[in-house]
N, C-alpha and C positions, 0 to 999 in steps of 0.2 A: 355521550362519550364517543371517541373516537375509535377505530375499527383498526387492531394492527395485528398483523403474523407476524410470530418467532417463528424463522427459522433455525435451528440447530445444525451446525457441520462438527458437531464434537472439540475435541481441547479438553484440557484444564480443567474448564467449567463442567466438562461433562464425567469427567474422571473421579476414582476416588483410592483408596491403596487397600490392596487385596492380600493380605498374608506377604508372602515371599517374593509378589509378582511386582511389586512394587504399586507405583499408581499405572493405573489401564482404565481405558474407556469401560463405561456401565452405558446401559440403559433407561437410570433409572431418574435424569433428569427430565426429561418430557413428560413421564409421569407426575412428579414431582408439579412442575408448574401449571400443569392443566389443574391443577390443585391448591395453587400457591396464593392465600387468602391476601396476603400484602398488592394482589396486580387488583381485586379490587376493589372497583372506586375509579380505577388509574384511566381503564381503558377494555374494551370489549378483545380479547386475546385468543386468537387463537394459534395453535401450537403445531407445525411441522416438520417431523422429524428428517430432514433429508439427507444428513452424511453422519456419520461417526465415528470421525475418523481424525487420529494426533494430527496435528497443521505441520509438521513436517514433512507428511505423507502428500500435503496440498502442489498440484502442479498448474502451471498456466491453466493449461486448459481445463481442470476443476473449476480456476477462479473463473475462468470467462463462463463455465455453463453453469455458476451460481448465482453471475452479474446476469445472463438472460432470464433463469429463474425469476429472479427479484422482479426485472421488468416485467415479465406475463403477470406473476402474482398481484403484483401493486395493485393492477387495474378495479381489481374488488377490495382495494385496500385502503387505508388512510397514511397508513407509512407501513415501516419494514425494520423489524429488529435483526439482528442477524449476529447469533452466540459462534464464535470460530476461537482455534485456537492462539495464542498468542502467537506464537513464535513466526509465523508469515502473515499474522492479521493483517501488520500494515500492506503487504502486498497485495492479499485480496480486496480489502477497504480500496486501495489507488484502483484499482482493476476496476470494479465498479462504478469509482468516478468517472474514469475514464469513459467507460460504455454505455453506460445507464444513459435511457433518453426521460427519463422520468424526472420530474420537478417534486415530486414527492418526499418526505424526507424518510430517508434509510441509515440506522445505525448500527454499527458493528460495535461488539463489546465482548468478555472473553474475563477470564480470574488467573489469577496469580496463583491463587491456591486451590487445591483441587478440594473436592466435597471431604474429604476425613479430615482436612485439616481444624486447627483451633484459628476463628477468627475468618473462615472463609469469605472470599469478596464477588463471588459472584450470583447472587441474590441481589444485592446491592446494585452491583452495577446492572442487570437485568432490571431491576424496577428503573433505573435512574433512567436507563436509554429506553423505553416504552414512553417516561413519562415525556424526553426528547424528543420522541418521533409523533409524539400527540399532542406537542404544543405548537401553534399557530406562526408563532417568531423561526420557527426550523425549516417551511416552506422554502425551495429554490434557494438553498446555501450549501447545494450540492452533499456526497455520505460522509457523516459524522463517524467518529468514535471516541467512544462515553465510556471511560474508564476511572474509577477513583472519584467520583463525581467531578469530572472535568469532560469539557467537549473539546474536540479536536478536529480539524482535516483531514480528509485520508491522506493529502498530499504534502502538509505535513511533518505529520505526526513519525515518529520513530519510537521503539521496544529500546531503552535506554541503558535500561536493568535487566539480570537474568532472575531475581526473583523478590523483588519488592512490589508491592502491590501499587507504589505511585512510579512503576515503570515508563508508561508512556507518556512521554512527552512532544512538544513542538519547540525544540532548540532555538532560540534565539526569539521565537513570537509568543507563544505562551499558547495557552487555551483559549479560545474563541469563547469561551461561558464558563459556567459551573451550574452544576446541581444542586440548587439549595432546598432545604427541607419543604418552602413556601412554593418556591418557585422556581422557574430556569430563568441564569441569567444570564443573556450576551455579550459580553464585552468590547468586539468590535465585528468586523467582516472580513471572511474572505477576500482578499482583490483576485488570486490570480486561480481563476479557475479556467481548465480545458477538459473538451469534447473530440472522441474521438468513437465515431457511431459506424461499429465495424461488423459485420454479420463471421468474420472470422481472424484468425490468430495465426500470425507467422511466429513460429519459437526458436525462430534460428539465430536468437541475439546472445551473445556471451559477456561477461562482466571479468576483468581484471582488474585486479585492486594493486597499484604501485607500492613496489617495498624497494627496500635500497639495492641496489645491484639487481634489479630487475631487467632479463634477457628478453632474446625474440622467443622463448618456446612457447611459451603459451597464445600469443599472437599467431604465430606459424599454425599452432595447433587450430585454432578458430578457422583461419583461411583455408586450412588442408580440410577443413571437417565441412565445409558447407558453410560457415555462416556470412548471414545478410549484412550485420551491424556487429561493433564491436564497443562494448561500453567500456571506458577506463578509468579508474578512482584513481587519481590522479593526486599530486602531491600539492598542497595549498592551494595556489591559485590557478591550478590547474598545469602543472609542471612536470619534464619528466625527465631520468637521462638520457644524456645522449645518443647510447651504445641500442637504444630501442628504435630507433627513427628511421634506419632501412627496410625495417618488419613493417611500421607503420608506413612507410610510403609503398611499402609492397600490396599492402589492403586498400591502400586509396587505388594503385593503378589498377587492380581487380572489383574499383567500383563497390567496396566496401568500407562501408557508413565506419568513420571512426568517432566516438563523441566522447570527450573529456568530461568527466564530472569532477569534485574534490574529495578525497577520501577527508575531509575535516570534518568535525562535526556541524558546523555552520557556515555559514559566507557562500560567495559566489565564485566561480570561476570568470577569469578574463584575460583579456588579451595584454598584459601587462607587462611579462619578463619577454627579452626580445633574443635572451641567448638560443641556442641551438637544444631544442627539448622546451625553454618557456613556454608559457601558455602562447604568446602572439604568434612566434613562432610555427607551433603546432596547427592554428591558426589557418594562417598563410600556407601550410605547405596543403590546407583543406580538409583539415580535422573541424570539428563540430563542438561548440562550447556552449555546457548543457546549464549554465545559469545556476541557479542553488538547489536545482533536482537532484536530490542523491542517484546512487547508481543503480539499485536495484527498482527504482521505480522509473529510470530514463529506458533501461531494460524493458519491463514490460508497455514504456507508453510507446516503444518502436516495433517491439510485436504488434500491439494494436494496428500501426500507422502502415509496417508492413503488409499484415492482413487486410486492408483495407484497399492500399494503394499497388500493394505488390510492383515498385517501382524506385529504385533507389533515388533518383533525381526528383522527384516528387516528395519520398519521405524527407529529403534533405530539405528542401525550400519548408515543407509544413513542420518539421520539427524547427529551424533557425527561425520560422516568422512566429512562433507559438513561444519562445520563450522570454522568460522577463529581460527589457532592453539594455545591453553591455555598456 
């Protein structure tokens, strides 16, 4: 049998509802599974408790020194389970992709419903993504997440729902497999995988999401505060208006990274509408068109990039030759 640590960083999965306090972190899951007669057969398991803490409380720099974790520990390992809480899963999951130098397979996975509940799902998914991370076909297809018995990207996978258990989804691709009772099965691959092998973390990137009649202040505020890059969810095809595009040309001439993403659920951004605000536009005046990376994960792959390169001219050539072609 294959050799895996759980990791625990708390969530959901580790929660359960205490009188008046509502649901609050317990304890009392790591004991629990060092006990958990369903892992075997599965896999030789052992259990580290290393955060306990709601995933809202999760910060870059958490996710980055839980993605070094993983790399140290692997190395006595077979793979890597890793129980977190929903609500920034996807972000720690990309984080990890991102950094991780390991070919090993690593699966994040998380419940909907906390331990009081009726019909709880996180047993479930814990056995499903050990059995993931110990099968042979999950080698070098970079970190999963195994939720509902479906495998997913970290890159991706998005929290769709605020509290159905078939929450996570991959908009527009589907699941890379499922977890069947026999077997894991894969459906297709991966194409678009990135490496970004950084020993540290620049956090100075900020995310604005386009709403209608959207001004410079928030822009203004980014540039006046320090930041390196400026990520913008952006309206379809990566569109915005007009009345914003002196704030934006004020961050390009201060040599701050501006990258367009689309605040839609799916599709790409491109260089398509040519009025004043279009994506070509935006374009041309040397904004950055992040392909169909949502924003919060264009965010932290420019942390990384930053951390790495600490070089705005360098992050801009490795962030436009890394993304899928316009």
């Amino acid at each position: 049998m294959k050799n895996i640590l759980l990791i625990m960083t708390g969530g959901t999965i580790s929660m359960k509802s205490v009188g008046n306090l509502g649901v609050v972190p317990t304890s009392e899951l790591a004991d629990f599974l060092t006990q958990f007669p369903q892992l075997e057969g599965v896999a030789n398991v052992d259990v580290m408790d290393y955060l306990n803490v709601p995933s809202p409380y999760m910060t870059p720099e958490m996710m980055f020194g839980l993605a070094k974790l993983i790399d140290t520990k692997i190395l006595g390992y077979d793979g890597i389970v890793v129980t977190h809480g929903t609500d920034t899963l996807e972000e720690s999951a990309f984080m990890a992709d991102l950094v991780l130098t390991t070919r090993k397979p690593v699966v994040f996975t998380a419940a909907m419903r906390s331990g009081s509940d009726l019909g709880l799902d996180g047993p479930r998914n814990i056995i499903g993504s050990v059995r993931v991370a110990s099968n042979h076909e999950s080698f070098d297809k970079g970190v999963f997440v195994v939720m509902n018995d479906e495998i997913h990207t970290a890159r991706d996978v998005v929290k769709s729902d605020s509290g159905k258990v078939d929450a996570f989804t991959s908009p527009g691709l589907g699941p890379l497999g499922i977890v069947d009772p026999d077997c894991i099965v894969y459906h297709r691959d991966s194409l678009y995988r990135e490496n970004v092998w950084t020993e540290a973390l620049d956090t100075r990137v900020d995310l604005i999401k386009a709403v209608c009649g959207l001004d410079g202040r928030y822009i203004n505020c980014s540039i006046d505060s320090g930041a390196r890059a400026i990520v913008i969810e952006a309206f379809g095809r990566g569109n915005l208006p007009e009345e914003i595009l002196p704030h934006i040309k004020r961050a390009l001439d201060k040599n701050i990274l501006v990258v367009i993403t689309s605040r839609t659920h799916t599709g790409r951004v491109l260089p398509e509408y040519g009025y004043k605000g279009g994506g070509k536009h935006l374009r041309d005046m040397g904004a950055i068109l992040a392909g169909d990376l949502k924003g919060i994960k264009v965010r932290l792959k420019l942390m990384a990039l930053f951390g790495k390169y600490d070089d705005a001219d360098t992050v801009r050539r490795f962030f436009s030759q890394s993304q899928i072609p316009e």
